[in-house]
KOLTORGU-514739 format. One record per residue (C-alpha): residue number from 0; x negated, y, z negated. Coordinates in pm, whole numbers. Each point is the difference from the previous one (the first is absolute). Layout:
# KOLTORGU-514739
 pos     px     py     pz
 NUM      X      Y      Z
...
# end
This chain:
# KOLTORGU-514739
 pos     px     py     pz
   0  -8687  -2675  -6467
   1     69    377     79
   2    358    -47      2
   3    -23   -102   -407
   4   -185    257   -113
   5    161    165   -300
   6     92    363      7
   7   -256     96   -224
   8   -234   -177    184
   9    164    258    349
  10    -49    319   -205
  11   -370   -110    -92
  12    -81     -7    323
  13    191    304    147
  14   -220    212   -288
  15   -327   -159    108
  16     66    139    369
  17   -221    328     94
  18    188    288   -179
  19     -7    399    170
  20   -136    231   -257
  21    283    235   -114
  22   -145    306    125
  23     25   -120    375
  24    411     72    -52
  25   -128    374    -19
  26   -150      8    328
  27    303    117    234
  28     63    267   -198
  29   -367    133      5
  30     -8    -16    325
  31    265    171     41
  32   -143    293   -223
  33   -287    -26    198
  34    113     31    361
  35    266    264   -108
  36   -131    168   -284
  37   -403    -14     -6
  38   -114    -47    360
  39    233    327    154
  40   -124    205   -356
  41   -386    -70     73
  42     22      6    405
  43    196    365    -88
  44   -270    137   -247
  45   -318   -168    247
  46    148    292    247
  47   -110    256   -197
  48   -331    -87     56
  49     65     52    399
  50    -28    251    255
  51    256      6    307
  52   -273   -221    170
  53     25   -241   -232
  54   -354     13   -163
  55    -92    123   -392
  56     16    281   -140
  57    106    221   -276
  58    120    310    189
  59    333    -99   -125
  60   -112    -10   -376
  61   -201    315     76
  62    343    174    133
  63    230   -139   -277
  64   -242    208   -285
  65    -64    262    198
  66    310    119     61
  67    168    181   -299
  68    340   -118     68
  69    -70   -384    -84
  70   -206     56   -313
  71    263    193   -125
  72    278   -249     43
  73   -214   -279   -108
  74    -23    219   -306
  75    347     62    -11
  76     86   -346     38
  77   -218   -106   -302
  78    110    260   -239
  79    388    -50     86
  80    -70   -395    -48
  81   -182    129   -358
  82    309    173    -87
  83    240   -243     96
  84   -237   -247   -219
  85    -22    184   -309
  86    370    122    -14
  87    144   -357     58
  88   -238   -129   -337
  89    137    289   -168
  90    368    -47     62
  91    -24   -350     40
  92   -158   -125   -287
  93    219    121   -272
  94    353   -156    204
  95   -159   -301     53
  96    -67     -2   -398
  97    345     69    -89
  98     93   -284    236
  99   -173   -201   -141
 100    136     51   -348
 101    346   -122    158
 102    171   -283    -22
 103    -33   -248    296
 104    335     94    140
 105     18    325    -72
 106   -364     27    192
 107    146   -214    290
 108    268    297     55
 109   -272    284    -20
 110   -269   -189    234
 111    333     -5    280
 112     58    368    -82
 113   -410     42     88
 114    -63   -230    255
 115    301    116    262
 116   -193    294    110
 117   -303   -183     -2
 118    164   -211    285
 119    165    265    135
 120   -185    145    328
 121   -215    273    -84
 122    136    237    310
 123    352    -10   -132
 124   -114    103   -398
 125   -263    295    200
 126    325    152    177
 127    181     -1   -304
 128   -194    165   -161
 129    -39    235    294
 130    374     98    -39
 131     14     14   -364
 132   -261    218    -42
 133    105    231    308
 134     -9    312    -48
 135    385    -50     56
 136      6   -290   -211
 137    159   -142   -309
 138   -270     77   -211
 139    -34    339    118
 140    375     79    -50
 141    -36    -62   -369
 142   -257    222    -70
 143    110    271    225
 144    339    -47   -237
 145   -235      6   -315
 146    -72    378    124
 147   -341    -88    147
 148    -99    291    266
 149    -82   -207    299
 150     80   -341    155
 151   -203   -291   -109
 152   -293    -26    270
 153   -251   -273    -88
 154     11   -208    366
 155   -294     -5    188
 156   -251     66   -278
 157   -265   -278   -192
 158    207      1   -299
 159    319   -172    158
 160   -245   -224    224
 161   -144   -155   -329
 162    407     -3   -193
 163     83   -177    368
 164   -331   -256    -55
 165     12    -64   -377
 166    432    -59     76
 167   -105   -294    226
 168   -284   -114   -203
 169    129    -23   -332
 170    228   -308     17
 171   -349   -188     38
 172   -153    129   -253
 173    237   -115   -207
 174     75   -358     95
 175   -364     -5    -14
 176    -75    121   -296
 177    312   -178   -168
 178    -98   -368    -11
 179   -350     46   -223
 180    197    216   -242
 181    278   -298    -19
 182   -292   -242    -69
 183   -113    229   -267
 184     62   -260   -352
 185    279    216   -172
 186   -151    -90   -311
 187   -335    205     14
 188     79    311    -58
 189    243   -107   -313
 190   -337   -135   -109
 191   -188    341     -7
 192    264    183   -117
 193    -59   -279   -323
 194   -354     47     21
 195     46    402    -57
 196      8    130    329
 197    240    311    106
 198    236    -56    327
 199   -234    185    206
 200   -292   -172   -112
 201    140   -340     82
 202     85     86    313
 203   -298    155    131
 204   -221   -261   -160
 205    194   -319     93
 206    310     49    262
 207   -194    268    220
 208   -310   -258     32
 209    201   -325     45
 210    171    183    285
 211   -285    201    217
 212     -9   -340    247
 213    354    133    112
 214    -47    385    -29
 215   -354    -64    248
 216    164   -215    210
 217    288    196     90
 218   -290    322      9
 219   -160   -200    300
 220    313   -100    174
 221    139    336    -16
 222   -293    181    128
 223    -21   -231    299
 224    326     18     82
 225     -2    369    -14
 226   -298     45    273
 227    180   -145    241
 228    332    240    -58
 229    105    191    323
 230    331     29    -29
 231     73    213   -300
 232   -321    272    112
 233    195     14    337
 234    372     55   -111
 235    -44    203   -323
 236   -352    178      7
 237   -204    289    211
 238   -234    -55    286
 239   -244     71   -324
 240     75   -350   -173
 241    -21   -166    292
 242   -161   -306   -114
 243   -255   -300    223
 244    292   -199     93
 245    220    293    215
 246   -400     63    175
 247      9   -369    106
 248    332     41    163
 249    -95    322    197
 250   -319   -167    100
 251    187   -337    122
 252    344     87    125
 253    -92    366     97
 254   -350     -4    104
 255   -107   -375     42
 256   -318     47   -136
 257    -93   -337   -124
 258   -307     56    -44
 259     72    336   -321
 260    291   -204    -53
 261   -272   -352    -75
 262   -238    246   -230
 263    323    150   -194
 264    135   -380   -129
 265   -367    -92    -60
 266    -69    293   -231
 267    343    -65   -155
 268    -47   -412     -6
 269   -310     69   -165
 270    104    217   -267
 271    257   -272   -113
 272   -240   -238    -12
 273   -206    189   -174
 274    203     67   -262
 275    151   -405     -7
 276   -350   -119    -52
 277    -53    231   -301
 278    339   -104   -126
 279   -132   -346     20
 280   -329     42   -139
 281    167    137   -316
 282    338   -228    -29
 283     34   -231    247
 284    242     -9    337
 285    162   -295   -101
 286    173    220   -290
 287    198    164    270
 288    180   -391     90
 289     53    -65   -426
 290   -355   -164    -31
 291   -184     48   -281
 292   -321    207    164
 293   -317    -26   -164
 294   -131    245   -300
 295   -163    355    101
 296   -360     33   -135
 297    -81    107   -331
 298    -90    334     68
 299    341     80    138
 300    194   -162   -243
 301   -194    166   -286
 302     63    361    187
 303    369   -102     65
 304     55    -62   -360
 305   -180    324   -128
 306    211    216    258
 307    320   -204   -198
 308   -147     73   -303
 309    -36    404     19
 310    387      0    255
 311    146   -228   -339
 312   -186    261   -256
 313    175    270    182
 314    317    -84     76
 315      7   -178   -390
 316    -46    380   -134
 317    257    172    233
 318    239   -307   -141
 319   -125    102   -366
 320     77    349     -8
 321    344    -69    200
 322     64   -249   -299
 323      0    299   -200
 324    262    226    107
 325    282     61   -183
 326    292   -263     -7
 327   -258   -257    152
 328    122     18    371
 329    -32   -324    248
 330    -81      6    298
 331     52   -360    149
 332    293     96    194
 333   -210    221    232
 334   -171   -263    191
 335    403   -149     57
 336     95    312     89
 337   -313     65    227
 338     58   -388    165
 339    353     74     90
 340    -61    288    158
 341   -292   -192    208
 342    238   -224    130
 343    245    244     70
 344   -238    182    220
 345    -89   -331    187
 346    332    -51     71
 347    114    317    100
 348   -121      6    382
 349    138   -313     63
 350    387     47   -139
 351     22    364    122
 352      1   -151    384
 353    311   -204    -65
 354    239    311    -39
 355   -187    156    297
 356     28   -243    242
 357    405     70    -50
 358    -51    359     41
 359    203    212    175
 360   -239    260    105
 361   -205    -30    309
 362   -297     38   -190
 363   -205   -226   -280
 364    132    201   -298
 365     68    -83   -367
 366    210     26   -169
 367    204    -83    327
 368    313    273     53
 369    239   -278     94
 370    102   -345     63
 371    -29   -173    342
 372   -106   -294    187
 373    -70    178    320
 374   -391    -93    -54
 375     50   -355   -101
 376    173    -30    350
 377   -259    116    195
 378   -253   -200   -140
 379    213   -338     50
 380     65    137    308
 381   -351     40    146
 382   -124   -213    179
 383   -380    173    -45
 384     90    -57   -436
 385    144   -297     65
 386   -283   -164    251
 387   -245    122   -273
 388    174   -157   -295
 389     27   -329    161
 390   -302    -44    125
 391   -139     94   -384
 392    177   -215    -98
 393   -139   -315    228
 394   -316    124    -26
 395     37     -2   -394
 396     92   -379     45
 397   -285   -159    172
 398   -234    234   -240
 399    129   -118   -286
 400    -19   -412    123
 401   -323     74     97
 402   -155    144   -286
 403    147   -234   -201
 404   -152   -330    204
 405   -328    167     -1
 406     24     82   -317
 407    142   -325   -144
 408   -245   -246    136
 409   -296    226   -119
 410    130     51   -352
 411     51   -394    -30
 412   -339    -34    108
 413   -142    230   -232
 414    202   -126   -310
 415   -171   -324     67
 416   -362    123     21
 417   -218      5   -336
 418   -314    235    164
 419   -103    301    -22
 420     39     65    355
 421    385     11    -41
 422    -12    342   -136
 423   -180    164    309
 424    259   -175    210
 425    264    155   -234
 426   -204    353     76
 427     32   -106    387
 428    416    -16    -11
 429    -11    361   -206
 430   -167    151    256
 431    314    158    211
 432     45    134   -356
 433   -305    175    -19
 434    -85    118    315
 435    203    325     45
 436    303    -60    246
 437    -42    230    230
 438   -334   -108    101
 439    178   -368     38
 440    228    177    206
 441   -239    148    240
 442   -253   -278     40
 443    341   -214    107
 444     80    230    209
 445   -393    -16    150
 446     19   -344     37
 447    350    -32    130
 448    -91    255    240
 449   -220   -241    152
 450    258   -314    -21
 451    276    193    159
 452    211    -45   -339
 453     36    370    -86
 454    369     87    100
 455    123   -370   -117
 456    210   -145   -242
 457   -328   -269    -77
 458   -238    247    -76
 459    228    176   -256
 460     68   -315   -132
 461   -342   -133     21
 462   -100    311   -204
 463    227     16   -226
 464    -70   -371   -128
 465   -356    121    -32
 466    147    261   -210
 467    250   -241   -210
 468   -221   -241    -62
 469   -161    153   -355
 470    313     49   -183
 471    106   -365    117
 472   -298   -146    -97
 473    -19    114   -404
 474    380    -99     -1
 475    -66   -365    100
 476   -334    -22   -134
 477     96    104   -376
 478    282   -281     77
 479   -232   -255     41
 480   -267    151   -285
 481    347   -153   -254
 482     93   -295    222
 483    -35   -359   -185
 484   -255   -189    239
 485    104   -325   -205
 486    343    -14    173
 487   -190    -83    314
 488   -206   -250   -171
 489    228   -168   -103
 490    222      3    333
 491   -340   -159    142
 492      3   -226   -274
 493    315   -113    111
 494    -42    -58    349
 495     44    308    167
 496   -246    130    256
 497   -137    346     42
 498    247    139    224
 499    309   -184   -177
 500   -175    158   -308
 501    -16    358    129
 502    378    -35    188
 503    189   -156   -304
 504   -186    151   -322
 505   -220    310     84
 506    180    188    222
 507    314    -50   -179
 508   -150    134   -319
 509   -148    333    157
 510    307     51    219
 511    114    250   -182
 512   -334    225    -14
 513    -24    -49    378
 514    377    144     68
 515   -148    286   -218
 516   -308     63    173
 517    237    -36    309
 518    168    252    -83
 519   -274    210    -83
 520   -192    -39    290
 521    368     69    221
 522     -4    360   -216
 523   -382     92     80
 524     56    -58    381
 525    405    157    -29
 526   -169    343   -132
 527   -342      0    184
 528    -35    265    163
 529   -405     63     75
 530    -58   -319    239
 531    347     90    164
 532   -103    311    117
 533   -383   -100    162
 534     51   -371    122
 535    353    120     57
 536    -93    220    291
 537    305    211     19
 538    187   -289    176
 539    135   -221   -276
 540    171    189   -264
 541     27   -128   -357
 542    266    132   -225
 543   -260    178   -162
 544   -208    143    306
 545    338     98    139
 546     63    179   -370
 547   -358    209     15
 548    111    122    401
 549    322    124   -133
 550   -196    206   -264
 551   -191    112    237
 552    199     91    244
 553    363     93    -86
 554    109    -58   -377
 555    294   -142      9
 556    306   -127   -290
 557   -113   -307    177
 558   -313    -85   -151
 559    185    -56   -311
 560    265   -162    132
 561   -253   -249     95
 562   -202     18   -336
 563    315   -128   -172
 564    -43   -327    195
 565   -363    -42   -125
 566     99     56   -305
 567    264   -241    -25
 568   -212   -226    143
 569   -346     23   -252
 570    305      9   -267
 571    180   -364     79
 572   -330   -112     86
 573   -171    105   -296
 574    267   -122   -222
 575    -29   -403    152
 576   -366     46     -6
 577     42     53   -384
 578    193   -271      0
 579   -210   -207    176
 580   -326     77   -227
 581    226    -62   -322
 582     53   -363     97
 583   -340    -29     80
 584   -115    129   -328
 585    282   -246   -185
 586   -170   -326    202
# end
């Protein structure tokens, strides 16, 4: 009688058969996290607690605060990361406002404008700005022609450190800030001005609140990110901003003492986590993915709104008494004026390396004194630039299928899940986010030490996939948030098994955010530089670890010889990825 049973009859059956819970499809990929991400980051810090024999004790701890030297760069490193915080709300809040006034396509244009240097590595935009604001530089030779008395000398000092940091942080502010002032209903602050309220009221009262989810978000993601920055304090500031990130290299590749080296990322692990978990408490981490958080308590709301109040009071009477100067002056086009010159400054490091890389000088020099592909040639003729290249290249590859495969199958599984538990699983795949890189990059190393991977291509690629996986993940997960589950009901409906299902009418669908988040994931590992240069081991060079020898060693026209293939690269790249997401967003 089985071989007349009617096809609805077939698909009754097949859906009364024992069923995986959706979460189970997130299980390679935190595993993965856990053998490559948590397990070498809490064997690394459990050193600290170690003498050389192997048994507790805190004479590391006891050394780390006695000794002047670290308590002063952990200092240092806080403060700068303050800085870097503080300036990027400042600057970035009132350009991602006038973005947000644009039109859509108008906006599209800008965001490319802002987000190329954000992709673009942050070693090439640091030596730009290391021979622009030479002392022989561009910069320098216009003032000195303005009849100033000296050459411009501002390298090597705090004050260019923090420019350097808040140059590389401030494309995420913005993109951070920019989608909760988009969602922003256009029509509320038409409605106070009806209701009697000035300009400046309005917006202090109604836009400034409705858009504090973005401006805290991008607070906490830019003060993380900054406490892990070793890069700019190395190239462009003083042994006196060193910061905790160049003391973990000297202590690992210099000294290999694992043990200071353990107690260093602890202290700096826990001071991120420290300041996540009172991010959450008030607003939620799942803000940070496009969630909706949960409320802050009363008492902070009610002292958040009184601090509005007395800023809206003030600024309300500066706009009163400007209202009343003769001829009635306006003053909107400053905040166009200040955004374009923003964006020009983003851009700046990254188009002044095209002309150089054609220079005819023997030297990194801008403007360059001549025309001349003598250092194009030598780069395509290296086999030590071109070795590098490709193998960034491969190694960008399998990163990017990776992270996408991990990545995939866990944000399916979570877009089917209904619990509560989903959003500390979402928490899990942020973590590479969170934790600062450079401590990634030395517990790797640590652990790859023992494996015998340090030195090979599969533990770069191993940890840059850790590394990718974040930015992958929100891509493909805020996919499936707007993906229509009833398309693959009624593909069941009709027949069609789970894996037919997935194959023929899922994957399909999201193809287009996964090339994306392809492409994205290919640009974190093309650019990394921090887990090149520990699991690395000075034996397999990366474009980029090849880059930071040369400007170390012998600054060469090279470098940006090179630099012009990144950045045609993250450009062509960046474009199809753009591409890619608009036909996602049109499904």
């Amino acid at each position: 009688m089985t071989e007349f049973a009617t096809p609805a009859a077939k698909n009754k059956a097949r859906r009364q058969r024992p069923r995986l819970h959706p979460l189970w499809l997130t299980a390679p990929g935190l595993l993965f996290l856990a053998i490559f991400l948590a397990w070498p980051t809490l064997k690394l810090m459990l050193l600290s607690f170690q003498n050389s024999e192997g048994q507790f004790s805190l004479d590391v701890w006891s050394q780390m605060f006695g000794a002047g030297i670290y308590v002063k760069v952990t200092l240092n490193t806080f403060i700068i990361a303050l800085q870097t915080t503080l300036t990027c709300l400042l600057i970035g809040y009132p350009v991602a406002y006038w973005l947000a006034q644009r039109s859509e396509n108008a906006r599209r244009r800008l965001m490319w404008l802002i987000l190329l240097p954000f992709w673009t590595s942050a070693l090439l935009k640091n030596f730009a700005w290391m021979v622009l604001l030479s002392r022989r530089g561009i910069l320098s030779e216009i003032l000195m022609g303005l009849g100033a008395d000296q050459p411009l000398n501002v390298l090597y000092t705090r004050g260019v450190v923090v420019f350097a940091m808040v140059h590389s942080m401030l494309p995420l502010a913005i993109i951070t800030m920019l989608p909760t002032m988009t969602n922003v209903d256009s029509r509320l602050l038409p409605a106070a001005h009806t209701l009697g309220a000035s300009r400046v009221n309005a917006f202090w009262r109604i836009f400034f609140p409705l858009s504090m989810p973005g401006l805290v978000a991008a607070c906490l993601l830019i003060f993380i990110g900054s406490l892990g920055f070793f890069i700019t304090p190395a190239l462009l500031g003083s042994p006196q901003d060193s910061v905790i990130g160049q003391l973990l290299i000297t202590q690992v590749q210099q000294l290999l003492n694992w043990r200071l080296a353990g107690a260093i990322a602890m202290m700096l692990l826990v001071v991120t986590l420290v300041v996540c978990f009172c991010y959450d408490k008030l607003f939620g981490m799942s803000s940070i993915t496009g969630g909706e958080g949960h409320a802050s308590s009363p008492r902070v709301r009610a002292l958040g709104y009184a601090l509005i109040a007395v800023v809206a009071r003030l600024f309300d009477g500066v706009a009163r008494v400007l209202y009343r100067l003769p001829g009635k002056p306006r003053f909107g086009w400053l905040l166009t004026l200040f955004s374009g010159l923003v964006i020009a400054v983003l851009v700046l490091p990254v188009v002044s390396f095209l002309p150089m890389a054609f220079s005819s000088s023997s030297f990194l020099q801008f403007p360059p004194p001549g025309f001349s592909l003598r250092w194009m040639q030598t780069y395509l003729a290296s086999p030590i630039w071109m070795g590098a290249t490709a193998r960034s290249f491969g190694i960008a590859l399998v990163t990017g299928v990776l992270a996408v495969l991990i990545a995939t199958t866990a944000a399916f599984g979570l877009a089917r899940h209904q619990g509560k538990s989903g959003s500390l699983v979402v928490m899990t795949f942020l973590l590479p986010m969170i934790v600062p890189n450079i401590v990634t990059a030395v517990a790797l190393f640590y652990l790859f030490a023992t494996l015998g991977l340090v030195g090979s291509d599969l533990g770069i690629i191993l940890g840059h996939t850790v590394m990718a996986i974040p930015v992958v993940f929100i891509i493909i997960l805020t996919t499936f948030k707007h993906y229509d589950w009833r398309l693959d009901q009624a593909a069941g409906t009709l027949g069609a098994n789970r894996l037919r299902v997935i194959w023929c009418i899922t994957l399909p669908l999201i193809k287009s955010s996964m090339v994306a988040a392809f492409i994205f994931g290919f640009l974190n590992s093309f650019e990394e530089l921090t887990v090149a240069l520990f699991v690395g081991g000075g034996v397999k060079q990366t474009l980029p670890k090849q880059m930071w020898d040369d400007v170390l060693l012998s600054v060469t026209p090279t470098l940006a010889a090179a630099s012009v293939l990144i950045l045609t690269v993250v450009t062509l790249l960046f474009i199809v990825a753009e591409r890619s997401r608009r036909k996602a967003e049109a499904l």
